[in-house]
Backbone as a ProteinNet text record, in pm:
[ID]
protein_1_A
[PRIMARY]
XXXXXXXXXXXXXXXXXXXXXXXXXXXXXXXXXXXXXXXXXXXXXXXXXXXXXXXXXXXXXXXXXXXXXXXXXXXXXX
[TERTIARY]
5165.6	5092.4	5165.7	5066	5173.2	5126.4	5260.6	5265.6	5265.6	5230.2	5228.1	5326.6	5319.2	5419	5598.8	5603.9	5742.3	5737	5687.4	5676.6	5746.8	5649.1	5665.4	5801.6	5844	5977	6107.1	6060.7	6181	6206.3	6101.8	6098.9	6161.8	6149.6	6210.9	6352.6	6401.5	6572.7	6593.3	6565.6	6585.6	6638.1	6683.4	6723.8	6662.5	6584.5	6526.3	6506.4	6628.5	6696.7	6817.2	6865.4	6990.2	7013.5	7147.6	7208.2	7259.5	7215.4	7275.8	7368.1	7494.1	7540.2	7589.7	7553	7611.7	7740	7757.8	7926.1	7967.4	7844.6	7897.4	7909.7	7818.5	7812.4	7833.7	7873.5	7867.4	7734.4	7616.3	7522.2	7446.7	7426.4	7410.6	7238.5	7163.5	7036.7	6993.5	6920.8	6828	6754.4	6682.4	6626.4	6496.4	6386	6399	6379.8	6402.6	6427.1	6322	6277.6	6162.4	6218.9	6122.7	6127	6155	6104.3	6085.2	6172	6192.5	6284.7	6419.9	6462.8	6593.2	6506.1	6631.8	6570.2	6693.2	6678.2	6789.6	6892.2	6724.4	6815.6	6726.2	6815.6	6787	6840.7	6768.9	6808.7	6827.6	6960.1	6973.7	6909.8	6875.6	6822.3	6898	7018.3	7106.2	7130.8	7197.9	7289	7198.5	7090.8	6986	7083.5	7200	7289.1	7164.8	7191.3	7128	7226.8	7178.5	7274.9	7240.2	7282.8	7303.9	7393.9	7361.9	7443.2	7581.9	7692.3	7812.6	7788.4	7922	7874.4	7915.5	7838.9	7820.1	7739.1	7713	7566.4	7450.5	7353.8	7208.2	7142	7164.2	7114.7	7160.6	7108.2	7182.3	7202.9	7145.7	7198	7293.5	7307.5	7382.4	7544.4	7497.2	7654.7	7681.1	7583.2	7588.9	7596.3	7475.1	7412.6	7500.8	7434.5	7562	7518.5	7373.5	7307.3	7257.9	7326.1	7254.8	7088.3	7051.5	6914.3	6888.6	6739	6632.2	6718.8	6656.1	6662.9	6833.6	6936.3	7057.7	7096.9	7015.2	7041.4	6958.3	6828.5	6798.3	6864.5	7001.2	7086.8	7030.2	6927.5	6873.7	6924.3	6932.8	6945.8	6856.9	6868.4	6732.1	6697.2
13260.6	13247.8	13326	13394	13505.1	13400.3	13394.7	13319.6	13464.5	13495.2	13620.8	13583.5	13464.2	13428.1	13420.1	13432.6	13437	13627.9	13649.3	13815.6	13868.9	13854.5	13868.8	13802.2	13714.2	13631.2	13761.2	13801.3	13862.7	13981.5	14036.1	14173.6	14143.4	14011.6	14008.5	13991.6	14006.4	13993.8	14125.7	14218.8	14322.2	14471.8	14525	14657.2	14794.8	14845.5	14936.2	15101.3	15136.5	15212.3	15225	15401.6	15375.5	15524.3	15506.4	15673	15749.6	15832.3	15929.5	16033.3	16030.8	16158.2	16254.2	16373	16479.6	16486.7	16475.3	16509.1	16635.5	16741.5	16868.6	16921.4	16852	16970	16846.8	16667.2	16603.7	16545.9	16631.1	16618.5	16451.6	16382.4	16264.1	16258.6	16188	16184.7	16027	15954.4	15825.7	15812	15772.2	15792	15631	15644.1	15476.6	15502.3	15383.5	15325.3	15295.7	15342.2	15299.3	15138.1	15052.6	14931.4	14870.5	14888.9	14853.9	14974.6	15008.6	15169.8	15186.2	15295.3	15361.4	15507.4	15568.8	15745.8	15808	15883.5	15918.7	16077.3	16136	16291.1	16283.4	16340.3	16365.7	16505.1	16585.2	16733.9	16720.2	16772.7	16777	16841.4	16820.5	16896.1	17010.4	16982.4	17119.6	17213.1	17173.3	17232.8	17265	17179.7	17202.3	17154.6	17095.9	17017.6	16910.5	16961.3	16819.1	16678.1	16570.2	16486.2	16381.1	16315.2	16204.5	16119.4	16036.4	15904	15926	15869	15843.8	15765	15818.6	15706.9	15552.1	15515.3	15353	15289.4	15384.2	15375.5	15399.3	15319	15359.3	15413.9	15437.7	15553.1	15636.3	15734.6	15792.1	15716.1	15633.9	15541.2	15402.9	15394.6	15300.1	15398.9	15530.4	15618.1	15656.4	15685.9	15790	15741.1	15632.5	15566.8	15448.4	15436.1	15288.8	15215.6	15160.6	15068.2	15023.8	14977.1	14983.8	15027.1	14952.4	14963	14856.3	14883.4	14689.7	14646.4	14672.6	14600	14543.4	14630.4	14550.5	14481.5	14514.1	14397.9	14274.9	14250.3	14149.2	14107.4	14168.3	14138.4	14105.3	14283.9	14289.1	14442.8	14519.9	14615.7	14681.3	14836.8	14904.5	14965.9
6093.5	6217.7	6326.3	6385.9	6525.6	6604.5	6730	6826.8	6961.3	7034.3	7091.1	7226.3	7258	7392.2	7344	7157.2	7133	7093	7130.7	7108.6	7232.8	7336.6	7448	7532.4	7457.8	7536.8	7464.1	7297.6	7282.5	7332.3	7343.5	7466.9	7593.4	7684.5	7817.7	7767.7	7678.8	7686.2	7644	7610.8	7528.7	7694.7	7655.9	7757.1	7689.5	7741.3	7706.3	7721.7	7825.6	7905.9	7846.2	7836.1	7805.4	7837.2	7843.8	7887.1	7782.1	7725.8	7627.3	7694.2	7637.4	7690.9	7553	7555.3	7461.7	7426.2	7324.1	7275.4	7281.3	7263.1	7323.7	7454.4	7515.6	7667.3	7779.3	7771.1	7829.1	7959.7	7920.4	7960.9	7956.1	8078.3	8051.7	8100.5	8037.8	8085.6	8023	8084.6	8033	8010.6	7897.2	7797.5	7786.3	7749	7693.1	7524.3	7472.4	7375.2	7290.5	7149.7	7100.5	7054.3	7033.4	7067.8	6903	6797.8	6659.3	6584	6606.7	6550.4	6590.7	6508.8	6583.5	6531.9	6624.4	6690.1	6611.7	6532.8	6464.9	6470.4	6548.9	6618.3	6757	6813.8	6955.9	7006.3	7069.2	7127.8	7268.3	7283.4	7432.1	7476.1	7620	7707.6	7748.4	7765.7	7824.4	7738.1	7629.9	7524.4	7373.8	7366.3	7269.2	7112.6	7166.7	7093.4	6939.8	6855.9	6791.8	6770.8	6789.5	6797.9	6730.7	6607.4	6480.8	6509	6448.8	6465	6383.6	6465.3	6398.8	6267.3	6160.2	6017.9	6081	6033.2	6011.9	6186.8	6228.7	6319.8	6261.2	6321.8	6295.2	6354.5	6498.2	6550.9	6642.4	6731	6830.8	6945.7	7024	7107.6	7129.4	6975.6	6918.3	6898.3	6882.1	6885.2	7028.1	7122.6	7246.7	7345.8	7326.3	7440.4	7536.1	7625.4	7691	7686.8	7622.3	7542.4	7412.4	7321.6	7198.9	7195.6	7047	7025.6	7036.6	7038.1	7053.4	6932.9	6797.4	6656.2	6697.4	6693.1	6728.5	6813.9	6951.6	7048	6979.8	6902.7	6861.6	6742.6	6671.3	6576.2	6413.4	6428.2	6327.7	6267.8	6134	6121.4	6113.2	6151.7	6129.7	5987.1
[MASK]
++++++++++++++++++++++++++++++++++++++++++++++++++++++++++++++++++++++++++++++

């Protein structure tokens, strides 16, 4: 049975904003967050840098970002 008001409650705790910065060119920009996913390459804007997750990350904001991901802030893996 979906309950849609416990849907909606786990979204209001969740951060959905996060700052990526480049490991090559230190380029910082904020980003949001797909919500059910992780994002696994991301191209800088400046440097056209492609950027992957560190090993034993799951994604690029979980390596880059100054916010994890949804799935790990809800202490799930992706």
């Amino acid at each position: 049975m979906f309950f849609p008001f416990l849907f909606y409650f786990s979204l209001m705790n969740l951060v959905l904003k996060s700052i990526l910065v480049c490991p090559k060119c230190s380029f910082k920009k904020e980003e949001t967050m797909p919500i059910n996913s992780c994002q696994y390459f991301y191209k800088c804007d400046s440097c056209k840098y492609i950027l992957k997750p560190k090993i034993g990350d799951c994604c690029v904001f979980c390596s880059f970002g100054s916010v994890k991901c949804p799935p790990i802030q809800k202490g799930n893996c992706c």
